[in-house]
ZAMARGU-4260 file (C-alpha; in steps of 0.2 Angstrom, whole numbers, plus 5000, padded with zeros to 4 digits):
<rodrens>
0) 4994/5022/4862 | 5001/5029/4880 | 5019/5035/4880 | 5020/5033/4897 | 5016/5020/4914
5) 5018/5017/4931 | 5024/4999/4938 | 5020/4996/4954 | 5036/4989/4963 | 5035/4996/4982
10) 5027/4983/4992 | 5033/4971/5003 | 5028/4954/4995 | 5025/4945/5014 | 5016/4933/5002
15) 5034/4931/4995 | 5045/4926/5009 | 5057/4921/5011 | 5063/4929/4994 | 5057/4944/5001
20) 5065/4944/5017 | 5080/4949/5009 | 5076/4956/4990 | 5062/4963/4985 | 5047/4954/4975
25) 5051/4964/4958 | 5068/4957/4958 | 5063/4939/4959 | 5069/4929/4944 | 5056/4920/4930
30) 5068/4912/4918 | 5083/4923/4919 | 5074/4939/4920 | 5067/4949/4936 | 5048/4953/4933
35) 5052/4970/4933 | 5066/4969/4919 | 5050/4958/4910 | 5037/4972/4914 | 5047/4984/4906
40) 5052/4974/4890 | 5032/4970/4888 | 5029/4989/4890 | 5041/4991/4877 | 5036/4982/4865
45) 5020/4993/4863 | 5031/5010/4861 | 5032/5013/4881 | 5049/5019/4886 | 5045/5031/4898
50) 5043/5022/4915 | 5040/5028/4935 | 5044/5013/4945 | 5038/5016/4962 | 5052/5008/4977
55) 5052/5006/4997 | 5053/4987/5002 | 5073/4986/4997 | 5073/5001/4987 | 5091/5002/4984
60) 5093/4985/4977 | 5080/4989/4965 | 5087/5007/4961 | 5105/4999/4959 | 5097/4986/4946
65) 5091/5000/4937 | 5106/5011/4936 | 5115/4994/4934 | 5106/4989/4918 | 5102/5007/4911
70) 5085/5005/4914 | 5085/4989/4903 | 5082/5002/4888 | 5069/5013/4895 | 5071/5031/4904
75) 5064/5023/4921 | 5060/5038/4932 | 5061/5032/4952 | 5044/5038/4964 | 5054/5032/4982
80) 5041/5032/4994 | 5058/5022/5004 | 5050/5035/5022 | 5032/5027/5021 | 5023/5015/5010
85) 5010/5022/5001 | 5000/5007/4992 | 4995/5006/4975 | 4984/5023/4976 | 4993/5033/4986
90) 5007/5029/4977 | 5000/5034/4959 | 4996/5051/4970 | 5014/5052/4974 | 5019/5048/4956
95) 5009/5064/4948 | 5022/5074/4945 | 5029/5062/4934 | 5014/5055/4927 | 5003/5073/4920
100) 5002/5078/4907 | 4995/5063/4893 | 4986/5047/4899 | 4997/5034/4905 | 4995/5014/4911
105) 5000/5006/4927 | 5004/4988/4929 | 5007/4977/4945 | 5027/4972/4945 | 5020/4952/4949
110) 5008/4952/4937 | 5017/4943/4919 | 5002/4944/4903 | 5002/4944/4886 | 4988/4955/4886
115) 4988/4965/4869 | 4988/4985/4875 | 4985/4990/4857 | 4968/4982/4860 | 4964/4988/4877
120) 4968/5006/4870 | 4959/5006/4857 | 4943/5003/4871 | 4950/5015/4882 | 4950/5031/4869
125) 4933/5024/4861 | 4923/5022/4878 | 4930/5041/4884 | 4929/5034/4903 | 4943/5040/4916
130) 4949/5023/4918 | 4948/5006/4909 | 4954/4990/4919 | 4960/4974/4911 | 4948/4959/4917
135) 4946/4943/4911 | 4934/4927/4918 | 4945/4917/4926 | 4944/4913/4947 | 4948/4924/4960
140) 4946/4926/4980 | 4942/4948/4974 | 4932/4950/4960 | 4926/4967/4953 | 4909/4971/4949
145) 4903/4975/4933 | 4884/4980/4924 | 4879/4974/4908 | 4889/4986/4898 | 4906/4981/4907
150) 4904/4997/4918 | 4912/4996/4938 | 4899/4994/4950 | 4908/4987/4966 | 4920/4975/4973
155) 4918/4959/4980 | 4927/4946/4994 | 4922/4928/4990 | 4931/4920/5008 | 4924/4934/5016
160) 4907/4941/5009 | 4913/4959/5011 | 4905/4970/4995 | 4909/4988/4992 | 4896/4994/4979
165) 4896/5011/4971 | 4880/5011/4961 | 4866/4998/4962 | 4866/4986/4945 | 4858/4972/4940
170) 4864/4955/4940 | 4881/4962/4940 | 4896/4950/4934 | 4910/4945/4943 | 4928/4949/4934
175) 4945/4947/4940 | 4959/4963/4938 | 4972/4958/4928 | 4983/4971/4938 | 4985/4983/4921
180) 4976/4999/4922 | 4974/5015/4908 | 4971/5034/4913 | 4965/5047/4907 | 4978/5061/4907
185) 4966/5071/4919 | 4963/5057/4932 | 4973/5067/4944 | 4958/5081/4946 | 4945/5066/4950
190) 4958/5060/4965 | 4954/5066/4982 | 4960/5051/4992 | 4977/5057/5002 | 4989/5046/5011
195) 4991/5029/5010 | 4977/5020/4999 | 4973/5006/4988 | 4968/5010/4970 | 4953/4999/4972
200) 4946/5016/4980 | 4951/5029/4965 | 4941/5014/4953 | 4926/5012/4965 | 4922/5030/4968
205) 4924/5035/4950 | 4914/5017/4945 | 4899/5031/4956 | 4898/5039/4939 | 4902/5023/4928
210) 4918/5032/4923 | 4927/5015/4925 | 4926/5001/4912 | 4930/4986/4910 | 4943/4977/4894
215) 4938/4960/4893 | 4957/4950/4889 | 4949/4931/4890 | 4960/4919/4883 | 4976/4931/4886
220) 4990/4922/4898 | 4989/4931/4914 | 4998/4926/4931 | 5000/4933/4947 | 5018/4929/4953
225) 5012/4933/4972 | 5019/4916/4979 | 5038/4907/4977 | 5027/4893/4969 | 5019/4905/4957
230) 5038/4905/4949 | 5037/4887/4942 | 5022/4891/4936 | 5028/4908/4926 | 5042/4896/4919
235) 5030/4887/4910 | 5021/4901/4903 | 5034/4914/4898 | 5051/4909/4892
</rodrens>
């Protein structure tokens, strides 16, 4: 199993407000606990105590809850991108120094699953790609794009019709990100994005050489906490 993983906790949960007008999104509270204190319990309970979490949008608040708490058990290591917000990619970039040296995972800080990561892992050292991405089947606005042997082939907007295709495919299906991601400890040389980038854009130029694979989770409890009314929501399916 991976020692070692990145939540991503910077951004600036507009979709949020007006929580996040003053705190930021990871701090938000699902039945007594923030969705970062429950992202690092879930990671714990798969032997992950080693944790960047990556700060900017109120970055001392979440900082001070850290030191506050002790890290709620784990050695939570802080990637402050507080002088410019990075996104997803960019901040991974930004978190190598804490993140070489074995493969690692990175989850979203408003995403709450139950997804097994002894499973996913199992797929991600068998299929000996750079990346695997936890999907399921369920609705969404962005799919990924996938061939028939659950290798990444694109990217899809469903309002808009925008596609981004790295390599041509047949019939490709349409998955939704779960928001949890594994790495090969080497992922780093395969990066030449700089600067401020989604992680969408490491996936689908590496999917150019089907180094990305999918890890089908259907049935798992998966929820993205990215509206106030998503709260009520998360209440119901994780106590």
């Amino acid at each position: 199993m991976v020692k070692q993983a990145i939540i991503f906790a910077a951004g600036l949960g507009t979709r949020f407000k007006p929580w996040t007008d003053r705190h930021p999104k990871a701090l938000a509270i699902v039945n007594g606990k923030s969705l970062l204190q429950r992202n690092i319990e879930y990671l714990q309970q798969y032997g992950i105590y080693n944790v960047v979490v990556n700060v900017h949008h109120f970055a001392n608040q979440v900082i001070n809850d850290l030191k506050n708490n002790k890290g709620y058990g784990s050695k939570v290591f802080i990637s402050d991108e507080s002088n410019l917000l990075l996104e997803t990619g960019g901040g991974l970039l930004y978190a190598k120094k804490f993140l070489n040296g074995s493969d690692f995972l990175s989850i979203n800080v408003d995403i709450l699953t139950d997804l097994n990561l002894n499973n996913m892992f199992r797929e991600f050292k068998k299929d000996s790609k750079l990346i695997t991405l936890a999907v399921t089947n369920r609705s969404s606005n962005r799919g990924l794009l996938f061939d028939d042997n659950n290798c990444l082939c694109g990217w899809e907007n469903k309002i808009t019709g925008e596609t981004k295709i790295s390599r041509k495919c047949i019939n490709p299906q349409i998955k939704a990100y779960s928001g949890v991601a594994m790495y090969c400890s080497n992922i780093f040389d395969f990066v030449h994005q700089t600067g401020k980038f989604s992680v969408t854009e490491i996936f689908l130029d590496l999917a150019k050489t089907s180094q990305v694979k999918g890890f089908e989770h259907n049935g798992d409890k998966v929820l993205d906490v990215g509206k106030p009314e998503s709260i009520a929501i998360a209440e119901q399916m994780f106590l």
